[in-house]
Each structure stands twice: as C-alpha cells, then as structure tokens.
N, C-alpha and C positions, 0 to 999 in steps of 0.2 A: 408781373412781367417787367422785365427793366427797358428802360428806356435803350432804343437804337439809335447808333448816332452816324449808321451806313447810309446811304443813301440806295434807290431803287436802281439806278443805272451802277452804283458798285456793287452793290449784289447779281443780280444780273451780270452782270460783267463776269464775277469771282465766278460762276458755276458755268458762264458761256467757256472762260478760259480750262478752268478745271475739267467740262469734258473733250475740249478741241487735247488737251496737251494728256488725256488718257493714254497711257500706253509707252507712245511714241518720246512725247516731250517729258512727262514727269519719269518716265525711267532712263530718259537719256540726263535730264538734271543729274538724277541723282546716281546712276548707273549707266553711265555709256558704256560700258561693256558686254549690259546685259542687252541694249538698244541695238547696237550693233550684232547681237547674235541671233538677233530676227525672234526673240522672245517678247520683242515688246509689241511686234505687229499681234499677237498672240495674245498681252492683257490689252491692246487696244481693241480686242471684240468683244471686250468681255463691256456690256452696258453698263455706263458709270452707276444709272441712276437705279441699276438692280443689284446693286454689291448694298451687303445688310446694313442699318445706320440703328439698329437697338444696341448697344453695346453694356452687356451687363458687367459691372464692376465690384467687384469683393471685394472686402473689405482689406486691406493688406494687412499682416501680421503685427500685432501691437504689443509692445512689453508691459508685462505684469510686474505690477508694485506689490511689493510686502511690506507691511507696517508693522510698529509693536501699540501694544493694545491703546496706545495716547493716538492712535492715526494720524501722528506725525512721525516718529519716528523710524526712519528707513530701517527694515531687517534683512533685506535682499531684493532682488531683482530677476526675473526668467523672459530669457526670451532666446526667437530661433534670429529674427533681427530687431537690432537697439531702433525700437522706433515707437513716438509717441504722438498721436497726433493731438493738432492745438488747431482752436477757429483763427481767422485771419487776423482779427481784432488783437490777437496775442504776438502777430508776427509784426514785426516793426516796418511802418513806410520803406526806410532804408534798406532794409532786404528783400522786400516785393520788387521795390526800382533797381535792385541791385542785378537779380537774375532776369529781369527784362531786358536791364544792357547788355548783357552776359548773353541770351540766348535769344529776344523775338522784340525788337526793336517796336516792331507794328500790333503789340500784344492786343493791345485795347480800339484798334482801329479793322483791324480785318473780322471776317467770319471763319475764323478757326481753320482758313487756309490762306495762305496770304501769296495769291494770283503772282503779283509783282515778285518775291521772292522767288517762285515758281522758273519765272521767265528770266531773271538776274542768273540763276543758278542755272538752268540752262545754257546759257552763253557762257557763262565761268568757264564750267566744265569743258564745255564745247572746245573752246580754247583752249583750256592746259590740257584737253586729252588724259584727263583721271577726271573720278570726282572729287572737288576741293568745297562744295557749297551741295548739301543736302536738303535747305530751303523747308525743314521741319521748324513748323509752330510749336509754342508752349503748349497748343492744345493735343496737336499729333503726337509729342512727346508724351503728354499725358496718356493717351491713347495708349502707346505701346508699351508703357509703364503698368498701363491697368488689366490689358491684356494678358500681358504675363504673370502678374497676381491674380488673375482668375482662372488660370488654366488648371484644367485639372490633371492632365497630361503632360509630359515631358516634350513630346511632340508640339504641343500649342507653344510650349513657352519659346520653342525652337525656331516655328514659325511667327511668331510676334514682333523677332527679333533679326530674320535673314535677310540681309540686303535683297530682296526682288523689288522688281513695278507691282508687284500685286500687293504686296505686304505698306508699302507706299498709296496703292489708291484707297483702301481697304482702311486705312488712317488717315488719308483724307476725307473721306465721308462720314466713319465716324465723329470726326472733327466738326466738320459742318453740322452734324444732327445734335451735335454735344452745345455748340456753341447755341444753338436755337432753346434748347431744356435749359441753361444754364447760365447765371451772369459771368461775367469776366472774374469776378473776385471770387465766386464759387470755384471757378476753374484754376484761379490761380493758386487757392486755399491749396486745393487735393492735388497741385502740380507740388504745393512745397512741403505734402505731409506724404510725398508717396517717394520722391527724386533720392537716389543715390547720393551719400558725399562722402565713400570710404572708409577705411579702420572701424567696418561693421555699422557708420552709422546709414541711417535712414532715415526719411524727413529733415526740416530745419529743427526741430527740436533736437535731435540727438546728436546732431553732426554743430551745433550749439553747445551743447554740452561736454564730446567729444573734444573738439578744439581747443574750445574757450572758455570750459570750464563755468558756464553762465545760461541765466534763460536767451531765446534769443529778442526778448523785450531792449536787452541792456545793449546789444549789438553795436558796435562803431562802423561807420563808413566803412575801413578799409577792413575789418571781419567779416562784416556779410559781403563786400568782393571778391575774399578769398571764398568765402564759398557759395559763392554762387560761380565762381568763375572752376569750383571742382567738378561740377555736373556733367558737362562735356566728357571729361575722361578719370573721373576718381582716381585710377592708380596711375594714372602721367604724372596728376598736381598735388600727389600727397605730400602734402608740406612736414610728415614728420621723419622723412627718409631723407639722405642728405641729397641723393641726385632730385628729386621731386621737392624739394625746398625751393631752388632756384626757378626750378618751371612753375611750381607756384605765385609765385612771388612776380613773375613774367604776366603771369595770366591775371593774377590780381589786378596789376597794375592796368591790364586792358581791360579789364570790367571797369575801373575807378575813369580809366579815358574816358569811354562811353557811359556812365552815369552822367559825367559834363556836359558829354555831347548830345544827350538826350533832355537835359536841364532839369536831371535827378540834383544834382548838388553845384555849386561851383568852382570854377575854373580854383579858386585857391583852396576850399576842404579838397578841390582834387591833387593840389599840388602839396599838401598838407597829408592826404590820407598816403600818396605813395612813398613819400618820407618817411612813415615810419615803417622800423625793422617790423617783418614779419615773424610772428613770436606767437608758439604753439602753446597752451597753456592746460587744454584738459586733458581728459584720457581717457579710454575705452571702459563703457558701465560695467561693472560688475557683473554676474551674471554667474546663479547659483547659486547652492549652500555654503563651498568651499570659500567665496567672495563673500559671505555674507560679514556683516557689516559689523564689528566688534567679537568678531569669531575668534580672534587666538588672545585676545584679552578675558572676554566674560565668556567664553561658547558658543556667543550665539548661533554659532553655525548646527549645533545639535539638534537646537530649536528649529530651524530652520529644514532640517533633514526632515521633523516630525512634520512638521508642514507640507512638506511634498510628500512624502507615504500616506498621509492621508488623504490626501488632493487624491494622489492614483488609487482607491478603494473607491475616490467614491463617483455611482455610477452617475450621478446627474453631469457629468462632465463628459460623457463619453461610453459606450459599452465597450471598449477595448482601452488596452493603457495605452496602448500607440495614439487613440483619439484623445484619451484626457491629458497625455502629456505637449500634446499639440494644443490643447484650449488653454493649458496652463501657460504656457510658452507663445503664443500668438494672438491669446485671446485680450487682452488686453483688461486685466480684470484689477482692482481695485483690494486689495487682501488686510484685514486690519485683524493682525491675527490676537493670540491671547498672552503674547509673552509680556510679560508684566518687567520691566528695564530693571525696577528699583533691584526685586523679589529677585531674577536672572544674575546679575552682577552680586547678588549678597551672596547667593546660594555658590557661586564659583567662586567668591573670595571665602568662604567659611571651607569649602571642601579646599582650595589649595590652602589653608592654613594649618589644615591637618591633615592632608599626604598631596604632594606636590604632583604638578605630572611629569612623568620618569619611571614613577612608582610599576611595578609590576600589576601591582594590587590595582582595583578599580575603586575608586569609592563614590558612588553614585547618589543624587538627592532628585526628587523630583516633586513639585508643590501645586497641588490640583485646589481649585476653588468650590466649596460645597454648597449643592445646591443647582450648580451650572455646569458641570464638569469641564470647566475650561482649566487648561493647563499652562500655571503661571511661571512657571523654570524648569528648567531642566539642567543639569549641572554637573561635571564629571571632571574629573583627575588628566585629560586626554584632550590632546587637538585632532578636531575635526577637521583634518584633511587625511589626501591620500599619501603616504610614505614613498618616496621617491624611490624607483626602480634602479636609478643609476647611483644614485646616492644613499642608499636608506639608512634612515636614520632609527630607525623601529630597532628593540633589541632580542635578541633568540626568544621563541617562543618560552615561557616558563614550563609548560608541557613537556616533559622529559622524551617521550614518544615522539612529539613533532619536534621537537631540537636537534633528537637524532637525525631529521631526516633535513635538518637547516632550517626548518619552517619559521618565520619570524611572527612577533606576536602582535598586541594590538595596542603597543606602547611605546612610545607617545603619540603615534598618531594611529588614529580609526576613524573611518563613514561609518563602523559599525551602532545599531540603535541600540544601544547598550542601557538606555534608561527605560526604553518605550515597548523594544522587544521586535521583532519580526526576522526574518531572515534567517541564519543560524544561532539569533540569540535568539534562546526559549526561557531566559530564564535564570532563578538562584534562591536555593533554599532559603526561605526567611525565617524558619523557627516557630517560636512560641508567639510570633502575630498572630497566625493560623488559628489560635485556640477562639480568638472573637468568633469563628464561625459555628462553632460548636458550641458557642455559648447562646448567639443568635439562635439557632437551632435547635435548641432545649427552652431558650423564652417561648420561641412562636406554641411551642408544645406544652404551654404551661407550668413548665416548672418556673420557679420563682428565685430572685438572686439570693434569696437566702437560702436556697437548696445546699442542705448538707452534705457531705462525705467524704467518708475519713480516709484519707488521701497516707495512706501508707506509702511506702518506697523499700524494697520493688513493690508491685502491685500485678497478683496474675490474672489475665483476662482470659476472655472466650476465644479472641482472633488468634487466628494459626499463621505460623511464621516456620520457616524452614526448622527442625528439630538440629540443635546441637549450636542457631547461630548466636548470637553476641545478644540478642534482644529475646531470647527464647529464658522463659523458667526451664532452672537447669534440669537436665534429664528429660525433656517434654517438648512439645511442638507448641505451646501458647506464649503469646506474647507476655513477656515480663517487662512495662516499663520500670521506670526509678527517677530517682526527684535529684538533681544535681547539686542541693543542698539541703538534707534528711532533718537538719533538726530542727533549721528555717521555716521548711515545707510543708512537712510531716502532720498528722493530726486533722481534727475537724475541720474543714475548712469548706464556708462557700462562694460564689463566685465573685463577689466582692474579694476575697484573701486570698481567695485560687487564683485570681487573674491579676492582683497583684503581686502576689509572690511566686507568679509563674509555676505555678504547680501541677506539673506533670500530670500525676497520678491521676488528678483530681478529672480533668480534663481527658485523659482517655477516658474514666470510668464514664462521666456522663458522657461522651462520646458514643459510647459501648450502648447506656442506657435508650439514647436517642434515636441511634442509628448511623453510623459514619456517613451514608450516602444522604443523609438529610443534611450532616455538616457541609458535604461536600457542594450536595445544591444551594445552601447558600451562600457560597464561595463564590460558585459560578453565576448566583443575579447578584450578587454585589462588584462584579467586574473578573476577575482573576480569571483568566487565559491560561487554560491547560495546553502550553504549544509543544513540551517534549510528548512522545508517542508513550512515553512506558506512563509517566501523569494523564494523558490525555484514555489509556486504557482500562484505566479506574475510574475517570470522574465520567465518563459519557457508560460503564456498565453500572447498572444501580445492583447486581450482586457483587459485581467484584469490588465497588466502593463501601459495600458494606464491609467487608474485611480488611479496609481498609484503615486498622489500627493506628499506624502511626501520624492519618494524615492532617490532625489536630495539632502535630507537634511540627506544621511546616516542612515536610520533606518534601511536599510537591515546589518547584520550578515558580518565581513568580517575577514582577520588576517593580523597582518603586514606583513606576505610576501607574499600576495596576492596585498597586498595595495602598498607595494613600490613597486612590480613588473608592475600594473597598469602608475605609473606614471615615471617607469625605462623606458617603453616601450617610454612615450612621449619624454624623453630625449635623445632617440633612434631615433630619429625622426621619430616614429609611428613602429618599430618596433618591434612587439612583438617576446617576446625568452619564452619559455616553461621554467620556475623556477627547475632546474637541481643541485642538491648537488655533480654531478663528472665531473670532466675535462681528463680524461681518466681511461680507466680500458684495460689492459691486461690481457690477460687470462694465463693459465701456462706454454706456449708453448711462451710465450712470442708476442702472436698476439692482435695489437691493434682491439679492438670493438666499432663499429660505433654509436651502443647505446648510448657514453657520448658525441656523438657532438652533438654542439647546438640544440635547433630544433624551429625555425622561421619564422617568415613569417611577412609581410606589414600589420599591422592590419589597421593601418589609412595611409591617404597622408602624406609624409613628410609636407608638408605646415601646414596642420591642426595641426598637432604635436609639428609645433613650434612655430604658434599660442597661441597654450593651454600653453606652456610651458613661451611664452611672460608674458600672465597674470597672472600665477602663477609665478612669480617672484615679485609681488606684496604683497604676505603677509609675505615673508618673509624678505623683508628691501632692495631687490635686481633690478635694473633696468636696461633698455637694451635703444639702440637710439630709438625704437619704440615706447618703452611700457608708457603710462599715467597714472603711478601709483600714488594715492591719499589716501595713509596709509596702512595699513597694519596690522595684528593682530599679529605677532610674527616677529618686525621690526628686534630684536637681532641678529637674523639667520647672515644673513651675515657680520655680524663685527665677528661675532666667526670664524665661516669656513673660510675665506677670499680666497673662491672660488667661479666664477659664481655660482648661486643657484637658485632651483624654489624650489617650497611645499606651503604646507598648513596647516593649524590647524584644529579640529574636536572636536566639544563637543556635546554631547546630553541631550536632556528634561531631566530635576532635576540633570545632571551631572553625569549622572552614570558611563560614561567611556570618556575619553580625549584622541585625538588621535593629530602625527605629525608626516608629512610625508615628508622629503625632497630630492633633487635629484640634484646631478653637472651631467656631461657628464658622468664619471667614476663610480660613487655608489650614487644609491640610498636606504635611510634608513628611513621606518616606526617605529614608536611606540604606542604601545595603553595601556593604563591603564586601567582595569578594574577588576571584581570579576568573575573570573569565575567559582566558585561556586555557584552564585548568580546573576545572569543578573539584578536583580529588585532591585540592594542596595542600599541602603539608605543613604550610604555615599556619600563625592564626591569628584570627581575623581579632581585632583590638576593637571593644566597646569605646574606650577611650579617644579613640577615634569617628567612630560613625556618629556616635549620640551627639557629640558638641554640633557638631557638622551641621546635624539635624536640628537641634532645635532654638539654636542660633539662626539657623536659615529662619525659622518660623517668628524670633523675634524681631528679625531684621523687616522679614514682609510683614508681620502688623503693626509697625511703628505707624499711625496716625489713625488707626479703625479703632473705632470705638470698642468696647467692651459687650460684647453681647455674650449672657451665660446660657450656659443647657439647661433643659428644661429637665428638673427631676422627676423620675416616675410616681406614679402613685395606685393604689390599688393592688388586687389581687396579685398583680406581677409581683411586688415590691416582695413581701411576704407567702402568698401564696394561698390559698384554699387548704390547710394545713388539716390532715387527718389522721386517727390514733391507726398505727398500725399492728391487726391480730398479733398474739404472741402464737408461736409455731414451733418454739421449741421442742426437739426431738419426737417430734410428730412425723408421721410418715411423708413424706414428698405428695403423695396427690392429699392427703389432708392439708397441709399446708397449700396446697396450690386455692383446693375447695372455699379455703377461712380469707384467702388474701383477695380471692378473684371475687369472694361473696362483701368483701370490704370497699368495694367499687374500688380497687386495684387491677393493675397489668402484673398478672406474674411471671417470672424469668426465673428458670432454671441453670444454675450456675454448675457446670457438671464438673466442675476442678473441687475435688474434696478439700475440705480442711479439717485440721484440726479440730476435734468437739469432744466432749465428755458422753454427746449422747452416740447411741447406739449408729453401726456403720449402717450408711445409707438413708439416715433420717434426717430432715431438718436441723443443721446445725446453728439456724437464725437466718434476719434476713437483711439487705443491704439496699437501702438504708433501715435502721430499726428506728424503732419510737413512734414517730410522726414524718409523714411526708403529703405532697398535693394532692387534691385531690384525683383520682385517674391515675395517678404518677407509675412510672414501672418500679416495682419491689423485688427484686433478685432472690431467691432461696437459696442458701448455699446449703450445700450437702458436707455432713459427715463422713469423714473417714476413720470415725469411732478409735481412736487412739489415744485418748485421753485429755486434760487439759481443762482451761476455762473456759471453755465456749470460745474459744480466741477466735473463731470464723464472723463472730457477730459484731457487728458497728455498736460502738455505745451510745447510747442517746443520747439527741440533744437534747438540753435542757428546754423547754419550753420558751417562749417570746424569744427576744432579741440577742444573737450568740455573744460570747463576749468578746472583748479584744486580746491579743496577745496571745493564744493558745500556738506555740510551738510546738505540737503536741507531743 
C-alpha cells in the first residue's frame, strides 16, 4: 500500500464536501444550466455513497507490430487507434509535470476529487453565468476515458461522455474508490497511455512519435507542453493545421507558465522553452499493408497481405473475421513474422531484372524454408497498392473479353495474392513440375527409380478424352500424349532420364500404371490447393481423378508457394510443414502463442522423399553417387547456386505460363510466369525469363549457409526387387493373364490393339517386358494381327545398371 500523505480531517472533509455539494453544487460547477432546471434537485436524491465505485476498465485498443524474421525490423503496423502503451518509468519526469500543470495542479495532494476545486468552480461559474471551470481531476478524467473504452454499447460510450450531474457524481466516486486501489503514479501511468492528443494518436507514446517523430524518453520541455497542453481539446490545438498552430503554441506556452509556477522547471528553461519556434516533426504511423514498410522498393507489402490472410483463417483469434480482425488491430500483439529482408529484397531485384513492373506478364517467385514451412519471400513484377479511381494508373485488362467491356487489369498495381492464392486467384498451370507427384506415387508403390519404359511419342493410353480432340489418338477417343522433343525424349528411359529430360510419355505411362488418383493424393499432402472448381472436381473424386490423364503433365491450377512448398517438403525428407508467414507472435502481456509454431507432420517415408529428390537433381545439372542422370532441361542450375540442388522446369500446351522450382536442404524457390488476367494468352511465356529469376533468387538466399547435401537412397528403392517377366507371346489373353498373375505380377489389360505378327486378339507382349519389380503392374497388350515385328512389345532392358545416352 503506498504511503498517504492526506491527513484525516482532509479526508473527511473531501467526502463531507463531496456529498453536501451532491446534485445541487457539483452540477451547478459544472452545469448551471442543468442546476437551474431543477435536474439537479433530482441527482441530489440520488445517495452519494450508493452510486457504484467497482469500475471495471478494458484494456484500450493497442497497435500491433509486424517484424521481419531479425525481430527488429519493422514490416508494418495494424491498428483501429495509433496507441502503445509504456510503464511510467519510460515516460519522462518532464511530461508527467508537464500534464499536471496543464490539467490538475493538486494531482498528488487530493483523493481523486479535489473538494477545493469543486468549490472554486462553483463560484467561477456562478459568476460568469456559463460554465468556464468543470473542476475534473486527472483521475475523473481517467474515469471517463476508461468508461468509454469499456463500453460495449454505443449508448454507454454516449453516457460517459454527456455533460449531466450524474455522469459527474458517478466520476467522482469512482475517483475516490480508484484513488484508494491505486497509487498516484499508477494512475498517472494509465491517464497518459489512455488520453487523446489527435492526428489518430493515443497515449504519450504515439502522440510522441506522431509529433516528434521520437520515444517520449528524449522529450524537451517545451514538446511534452505542447502536448500535454493538446488534451484539453485535440482538434482546437492541432499544431499541424495552420489555424491550430497558433492556438497551440498559446496553450503551450500556458502549460510551460504553470510548470514554473508549480516548480516543474524554472523561471529561465521557462523563458527558454517558449522561445523556441514550435516545430512539428513526425507523422501519422503507418498502418496496414499498403504502408508497409519497403513496399514499392522490395514488395514488402505482398508479404505483408500474406500476413493478414492468414491472421483471418486462423480461429485462435477469434471465430468470426469481424473478431480476429479486431484482435489483430487492437490487440496489441508482438508479430515477428518469417519474411527473411536479405531472401525478400534479392527475390524482387532478380524478378525486376528480368521483366519490370509494367509488364502485362506477372512473374512471380516465392521461397519457403524446408522443414518449417515458413515463408521467406514473396516477390512479384507489381506494386501492392490499390490503383487510383480517379487517376488510374493500371492499364486495359490484357483479357480481350474484359477490355471490351473497359475492365482494367492487375498492372502495375494489385492487393491481389497472386503468389499465395486466395480470392479469385486459383491459380496457374505449372507443367512438367507435376510429374514429381507421379513419381512419388509410383516410389511409395514400389516401383523403383530405375523402373523402365519405353517412353515413345505419341504414346496411346487407356484414358478417354473427347473423340476427335487435339490430345486424342487420331480416329479414337484415347488419349494420345507426345514428348515435345522426340529424339531427346524418346526410348528407354527411367525416372532418373524421365524426370530429367521431362519426358512426357514416360510419366503418363507410369501414371496410367499407378493410378492418376494415387498421383493426385500425393499432390494434395504435399500442399497443392485445388482452388479452381473444374481441378477441384477431379482431385476430391477418386474415380474421376483416375481418368485423369493429363494431370501429371501439370494442367491443374497451382502458385509458387504451393509449388515450392510441395517439393520443400521432399527436401525435408517427406516432411510436410503447413506454409506459415510467423515465427513468433507475442501478445501484449508479453506471452508467447503456440499459433506461430510450425505445424507438421510425415507426409511421405523419408526413403521415398529422397528418392524423388535423387531424380530431380537431374534437370537441374546436379548429381548424387546414386543418381543416373542423362541430361537435363535447365543443366545451369547448379553452376549458379553451387549448392546441392533438385527442381525442375514446367511449361504448358502453346506456352502460356513457364514454371521453375528448385530446392537445397535450406530454401526452396518456385517461379511461374504467366497472365493472370488472362489464363488463355496468346503470348509466350519465356523460360529465359522465369529460371534466372529463380534460381538467382536461391543463390542470393544461401549466401552464408553452410552446405548441407541430400541424403542418397539406398536399397530396394534404388533398383528394385527386379523379377524375370513370363514370355506370353501370342498366347491367348486369359493365358497370359494366368502366366503373369501366377509370376506374382498385377495384370493389366491394354484394350488399344497394336500391331503384332501374332494372331488377332492374342497377346501381342507385355509392357514393361524382360524384368520389372516385384508385384509391379504388367500391362498385356493385344493384337490386332496385322502383321509386323511384334512392334506392340517393349524391348528389354538389359539386365543391371541402364546405360547413359540412349536417345532412343
């Protein structure tokens, strides 16, 4: 308890006075208008000492800080008002003494009503016939300050704040019951972290910062008189308006008199502090994405978008967004998100140095850490702000259909989440990334990276595709793919050559063999977001995903930080991390919240993961003691980075969008080019663009990490459980079924005839032939007895290790 330094006959006194002048005298002080209306004979019945003295106080609204992942570095700011609170110990003497001579001369001498005041202001009034002296303490001001921050009602805050006698006794009693629970300096704390001082600020901290551009530690005499002398009327003494400069600078000057007068300072710092010009020097916090802090230089503001969409998903903030965007904005939270400064600023200088923003085109990077799925950049061609209505600057939609109708597009400026996804972005073909899922797919099932097959071009499959379209074997309803360079491609090849030379054919077939809805579920636990409805209708039916031929070759909707996350997870070795923009949040109490820890789990076996990560080190020029790599489609990768690396390249039918995805142990980084105003463009999408982009961006973020390599696989995976498979040459179809199923094989019947010498409808070989794993599926293909070499039948591999170079 703190010491009292009242004496018994002034206390006494203070509550004899306070209830004689109930009603009558304290609403004639402060309201003789209301006195004379016979209202105050009315609160004078009302019993001082039964009016409530619990006064419960909420916490007032506190701005939230956003950091980058050093948790010093500011990334933004949210709040509904700029206010920060601080202990007293951080407020300077000089602005404690400063708002005492400015608003309650007898701060520290009365009991939170100051009787004398009471009685002065009575007589003021009395004579000038208005009120000119309203004889509210710092503590009854406190009172109606905290009142109306805890209202929950529009109505309370209404009443907190109406000149009555009642709203008057009703703060003076609180007063007195506040002054008993609490010392002087308590009260003085929460009077200067709750008080108004305009241009949105609130508390001494922000109206600190606001002004003067400073903590209020560094404060001068005549700064904290300016504001402390704002309290009174914020918008009379706004000193950055030219009429409210001079009334400022009035009011200052009479807080700086009565600091003297009260023997805050002296007579010459007083004759000193009003001397100098009064000079505004900070400015209203920031506040939001669009304010965020390095936004039209490095993006940060896109970061900073990802930040708040994820804030509103997630429910420990709140079960409505109305509630969590209120804890986000008022809660005063602590946010140290994961945006990595170095990683953020390389990734927007490597994407503007290969398409500016202007561009129609979008070229998007985004670089998730594996392991943790914290997302270290985000980075894109486009300023994140909104395009001016009256001015805009954005140019005609590239959408031929919306240009018609004037619609403008999303360039050069957008809020849209173009790297993250949500909203009306769902999305952008990425290609031949897609095939790691089918390859994952086929590991978990035993097939082994050295799984052969003779990866022809075109190649006819089982899946049915409209009869007559562009992807159909001509004449027939089955899918026919093709390898977009046949002599490259073409030939024996397994998933080590397949996945480096991006080989089509190869990857439906095992596709086909596996089962497309098995590719497609591990799409879906390694992150990939089916958000268009016509993607989202395939991958949630497990029959309709099985027909689903092409979706190995990337036709489904995807974004780069779905996409590096996908294959962050393999470099994890199959651990998937939920894509997280914070590495801690604090809330204002200073407690950490479990919310920003990772959240993970084992999507695939480690084995399988390092597997898939084996052969994708393949297109990017990288090799391991395992791996059989035999070219590669973006060989540069690794002489740039000159760190272990896996990834791959992505391009789609007529090139509409180019994708490249690479990953060491430490960061993985997607990129996709495309229009996303337009999915159907016309243009095309330049490799020579997206890949630098990319994997620049990844050599710029591991400049100083150590070198950690992938683990290479070993065992049955590598090679497989390899077994001889029956000959079934022009044997009948169920004998052949009989010899392959009796082989501890899965048989498949391939009902597209081919070519064969033997009889029609018989066994014309099977696919794969020779040797394959054990259990593995063995496809039978049928004759259509027309003559020829057996041309239906795979030729065998050679026994042990394939060799290199077969262009076949």
């Amino acid at each position: 308890m703190r010491k009292r330094d009242h004496s018994l006959l002034t206390n006494a006194a203070s509550l004899l006075i306070c209830g004689l002048l109930a009603g009558v005298v304290v609403a004639a002080a402060a309201f003789p208008a209301v006195a004379m209306s016979g209202l105050a004979a009315k609160a004078g019945a009302e019993t001082f000492d039964k009016l409530p003295s619990e006064l419960t106080v909420k916490r007032p609204p506190q701005m939230t800080y956003v950091y980058a992942n050093d948790g010093k570095t500011l990334l933004a700011t949210f709040y509904d008002e700029n206010r920060k609170d601080i202990p007293l110990k951080e407020i300077p003497p000089i602005m404690q003494k400063a708002i005492i001579a400015a608003e309650d001369h007898g701060f520290y001498q009365h009991n939170g009503v100051d009787a004398k005041g009471i009685a002065r202001a009575f007589v003021a009034n009395n004579s000038a016939g208005e009120t000119t002296q309203g004889a509210s303490t710092l503590t009854m001001q406190y009172v109606r300050l905290a009142i109306a921050y805890s209202a929950t009602h529009p109505e309370d805050v209404v009443a907190a704040t109406e000149d009555t006698s009642a709203r008057k006794l009703r703060e003076m009693r609180y007063a007195l019951q506040l002054d008993k629970e609490f010392s002087k300096d308590e009260i003085l704390e929460r009077y200067l972290n709750i008080a108004p001082f305009g241009n949105g600020a609130y508390g001494v901290y922000a109206a600190s910062q606001v002004y003067f551009g400073k903590a209020p530690k560094n404060l001068k005499i005549e700064e904290a008189a300016m504001l402390a002398g704002m309290v009174k009327a914020p918008s009379a003494f706004n000193p950055t308006t030219p009429g409210g400069k001079d009334e400022a600078k009035i009011r200052r000057d009479y807080v700086i008199d009565n600091m003297a007068k009260i023997g805050a300072i002296t007579q010459k710092e007083a004759d000193t502090a009003k001397a100098t010009p009064l000079k505004v020097t900070g400015k209203r916090a920031p506040n939001g994405c669009v304010q965020a802090n390095n936004n039209l230089k490095y993006g940060w503001g896109f970061f900073c978008d990802y930040v708040y969409r994820w804030w509103m998903e997630q429910e420990t903030f709140g079960a409505t967004s109305y509630d969590r965007e209120r804890r986000l904005k008022s809660g005063g939270y602590s946010i140290i998100s994961s945006l990595d400064a170095k990683t953020q600023n390389a990734a927007k200088k490597n994407v503007e140095a290969q398409l500016k923003t202007g561009s129609k085109h979008a070229l998007m990077v985004a670089a998730v850490e594996p392991g943790t799925g914290r997302v270290r950049a985000l980075a894109v061609n486009r300023y994140y702000k909104l395009d001016d209505s009256n001015k805009p600057q954005n140019k005609i939609s590239s959408n031929p259909a919306k240009a018609k109708l004037g619609l403008r597009g999303t360039y050069p400026n957008t809020t849209n989440p173009l790297m993250t996804g949500g909203g009306d972005i769902t999305g952008y073909q990425a290609g031949s990334t897609f095939k790691i899922f089918t390859m994952v797919a086929a590991l978990e099932r035993g097939y082994p990276l050295a799984y052969t097959i003779n990866a022809r071009s075109p190649m006819r499959t089982n899946y049915i595709v409209e009869q007559g379209a562009p992807a159909a074997c001509g004449g027939t309803h089955f899918y026919c793919p093709t390898n977009a360079n046949p002599s490259w491609m073409n030939g024996s090849r397994t998933m080590w050559s397949g996945f480096g030379r991006s080989v089509n054919t190869y990857f439906v077939k095992l596709q086909e063999e596996v089962g497309a809805e098995n590719a497609v579920a591990v799409a879906k636990k390694l992150g990939i977001k089916f958000r268009a409805g016509s993607d989202a209708q395939f991958a949630n039916n497990k029959d309709a995903a099985h027909q689903w031929g092409a979706f190995t070759l990337g036709v489904s909707g995807t974004t780069p930080l779905d996409l590096a996350n996908a294959y962050a997870t393999l470099a994890a070795d199959g651990k998937y991390c939920e894509p997280i923009p914070v590495q801690e949040i604090r809330d204002q109490d200073g407690k950490k919240l479990d919310v920003a820890n990772p959240r993970c789990n084992q999507a695939v076996k480690p084995e399988v993961a390092r597997s898939a990560i084996d052969a994708a080190r393949c297109p990017v020029g990288d090799n391991s003691p395992t791996d059989r790599c035999d070219g590669g489609t973006a060989p540069e990768v690794r002489s740039v980075v000159k760190y272990p690396v896996a990834g791959k390249t992505g391009t789609t039918d007529g090139e509409k969008t180019a994708s490249l995805v690479v990953t060491t142990k430490q960061l993985a980084v997607a990129g996709i080019l495309a229009d996303p105003d337009w999915a159907q463009t016309t243009s095309v999408m330049d490799h020579n663009k997206v890949n630098p982009a990319v994997y620049r961006t990844l050599r710029d973020g591991m400049k100083g990490k150590p070198k950690v390599d992938f683990t290479p696989p070993n065992g049955k995976i590598v090679e497989g459980d390899q077994r001889s498979i029956p000959d079934v040459t022009c044997v009948s179809i169920e004998t052949a079924r009989s010899r392959i199923e009796g082989a501890g094989f899965q048989a498949v019947v391939d009902n597209n005839p081919v070519t064969s010498s033997c009889p029609k409808g018989t066994a014309a070989g099977t696919s794969p032939s020779g040797r394959t794993i054990k259990g593995g599926t063995v496809t039978i293909q049928v004759s259509e007895g027309k003559g020829g070499n057996n041309g239906g039948q795979d030729r065998p591999s050679p026994p042990g290790r394939p060799g290199r170079g077969n262009n076949g």
